[in-house]
N, C-alpha and C positions, 0 to 999 in steps of 0.2 A: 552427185548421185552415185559416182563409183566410188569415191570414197565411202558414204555412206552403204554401199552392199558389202564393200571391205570387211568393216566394221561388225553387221551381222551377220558373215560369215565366222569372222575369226570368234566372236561370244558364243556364234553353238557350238562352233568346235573346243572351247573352253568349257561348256558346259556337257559336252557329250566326253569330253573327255573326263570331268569330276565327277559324272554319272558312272563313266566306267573302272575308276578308280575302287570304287565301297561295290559295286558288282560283282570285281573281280576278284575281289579280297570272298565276300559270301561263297564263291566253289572251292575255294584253295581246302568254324563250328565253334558256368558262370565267369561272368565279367569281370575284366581286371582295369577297367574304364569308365570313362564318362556314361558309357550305354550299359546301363541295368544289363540283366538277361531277358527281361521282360522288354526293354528298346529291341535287344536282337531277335527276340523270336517276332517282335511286330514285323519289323524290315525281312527277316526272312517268309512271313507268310504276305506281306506287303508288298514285292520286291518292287513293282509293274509302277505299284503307287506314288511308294517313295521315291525313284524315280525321275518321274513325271515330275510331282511338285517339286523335285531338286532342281531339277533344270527348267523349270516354269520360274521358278521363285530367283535364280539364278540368273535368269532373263533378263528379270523385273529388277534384280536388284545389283546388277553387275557394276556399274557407277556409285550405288552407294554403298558398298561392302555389307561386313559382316553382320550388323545386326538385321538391316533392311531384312539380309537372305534368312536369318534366324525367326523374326516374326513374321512373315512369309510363311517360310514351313508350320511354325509354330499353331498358325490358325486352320493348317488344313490335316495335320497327323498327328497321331495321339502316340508321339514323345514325349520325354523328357525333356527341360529346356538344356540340361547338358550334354546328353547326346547331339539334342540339334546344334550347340556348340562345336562338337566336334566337323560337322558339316561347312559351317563357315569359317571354320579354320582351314578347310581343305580347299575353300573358294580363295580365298586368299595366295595361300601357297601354289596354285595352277595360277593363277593372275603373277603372282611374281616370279615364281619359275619358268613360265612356260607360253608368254607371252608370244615372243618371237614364233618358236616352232607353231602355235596353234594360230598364228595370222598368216604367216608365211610359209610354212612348209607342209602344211596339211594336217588331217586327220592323221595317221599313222604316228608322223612324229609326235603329233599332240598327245595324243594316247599314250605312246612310249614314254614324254619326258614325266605324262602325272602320274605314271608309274612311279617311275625314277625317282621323285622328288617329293611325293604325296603319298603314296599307299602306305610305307612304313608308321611316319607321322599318323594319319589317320588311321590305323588299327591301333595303335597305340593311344590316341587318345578315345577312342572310342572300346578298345579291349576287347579287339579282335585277335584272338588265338587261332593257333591249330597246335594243340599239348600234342595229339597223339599223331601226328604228323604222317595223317591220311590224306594230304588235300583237301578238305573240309572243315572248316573255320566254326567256330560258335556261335555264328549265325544262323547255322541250320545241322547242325551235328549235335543230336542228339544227345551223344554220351562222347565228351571229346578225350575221352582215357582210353577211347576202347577202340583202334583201330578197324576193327572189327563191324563196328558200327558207325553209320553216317550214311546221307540220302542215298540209295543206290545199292545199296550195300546185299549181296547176299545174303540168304538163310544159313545158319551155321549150326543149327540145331540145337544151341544150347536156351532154350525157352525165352530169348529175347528179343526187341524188335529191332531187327539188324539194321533195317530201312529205313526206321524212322518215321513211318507214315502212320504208327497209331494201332496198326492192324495184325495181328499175327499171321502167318503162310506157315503152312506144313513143314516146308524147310528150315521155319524160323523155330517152331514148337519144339519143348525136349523131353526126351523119353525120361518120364520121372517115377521114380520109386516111392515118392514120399505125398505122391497125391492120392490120401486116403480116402475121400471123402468123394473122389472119381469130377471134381468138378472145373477139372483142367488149371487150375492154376493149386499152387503149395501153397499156404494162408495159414493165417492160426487157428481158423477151422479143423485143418489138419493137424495143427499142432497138440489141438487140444484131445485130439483122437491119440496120439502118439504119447500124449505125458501116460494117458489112463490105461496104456498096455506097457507102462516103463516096470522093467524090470520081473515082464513077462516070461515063462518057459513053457516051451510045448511048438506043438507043430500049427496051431490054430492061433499064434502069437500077432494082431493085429499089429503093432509097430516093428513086426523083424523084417527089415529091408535090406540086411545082406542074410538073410536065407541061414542061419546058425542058430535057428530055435530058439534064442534069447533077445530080448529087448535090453541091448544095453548103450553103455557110453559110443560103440561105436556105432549104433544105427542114429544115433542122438545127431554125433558130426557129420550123416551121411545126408539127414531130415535138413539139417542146416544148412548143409552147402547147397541142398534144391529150393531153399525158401527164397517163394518169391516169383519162383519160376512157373511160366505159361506151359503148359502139358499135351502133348497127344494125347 
């Protein structure tokens, strides 16, 4: 019997530790792996879920490896079967790395060695990034070029969604010149208003956005650079 609690001791702490391996990779933000962007955005709006069935499935299938853990997941998340690949390649890799520390030496060590031994591996085959080297990985970083942006993020006021949550904030909206049409975002709505005053003179000139009475090439790069952009 004490063998036997041994035993399911030392499997959660294997599984809480490959639980925390892809969790902790999500806070450190397209795919260069096995996981679509379409697998990352599931797991980043999933996280609770995915999860659960990792180490429910992880449970069940700790004796019989990788595919067991793979059909398992397979029947209950709507992955990819390569993404979920990369999953039991991670079950693997904490089982032969990190045996010892997660029967014997605890949670902590556990944690630390599927760090140590596992997270690279598993972002890499899964194409987990952080390009723009905010802490914010491509599972839930929005725009991973843009420092600037990712969950949490600031309003910076250049008309984009710094957060990520979908929604614009006053902070995040930008003072735009080139929103003709007054309907908060620059569009080719606008656009189409700015061709039909090009090359305008006078003081009533509907496309002059730097204020010089003429509609020309340079209000043209000024309309550009705000295309697109969300508006006070």
């Amino acid at each position: 019997m004490k063998q036997l609690a041994f035993n399911v001791r030392a499997t959660r702490r294997l599984l809480t530790a490959i639980a925390f391996v892809w969790g902790g990779a999500q806070v450190h933000a397209q795919s260069l792996g096995n996981c679509s962007q379409v697998d990352l955005d599931y797991i980043c709006q999933n996280t609770e879920l995915v999860s659960s069935v990792s180490a429910l499935c992880g449970d069940q299938c700790i004796a019989e490896g990788e595919a067991c853990l793979e059909a398992c997941m397979a029947a209950q998340l709507d992955l990819s079967s390569e993404c979920i690949g990369c999953f039991g390649e991670q079950v693997t890799c904490v089982v032969t790395n990190c045996l010892f520390q997660c029967a014997v030496l605890g949670d902590e060590a556990c944690a630390q060695c599927a760090l140590t031994y596992c997270e690279a591996p598993f972002n890499e085959c899964a194409g987990i990034v952080d390009n723009d080297a905010d802490d914010w990985t491509n599972l839930c970083d929005c725009n991973d070029n843009n420092p600037a942006i990712h969950p949490g993020a600031p309003g910076t006021g250049d008309g984009v969604d710094n957060d990520c949550n979908g929604l614009y904030t006053t902070a995040e909206l930008a003072s735009c010149t080139a929103d003709l049409n007054d309907d908060s975002i620059v569009g080719t709505d606008d656009l189409l208003i700015f061709l039909s005053s090009f090359e305008c003179s006078g003081s009533d000139c509907t496309g002059d956005l730097n204020g010089d009475e003429e509609v020309t090439s340079a209000d043209l790069l000024q309309f550009l650079s705000e295309f697109g952009l969300y508006c006070l």
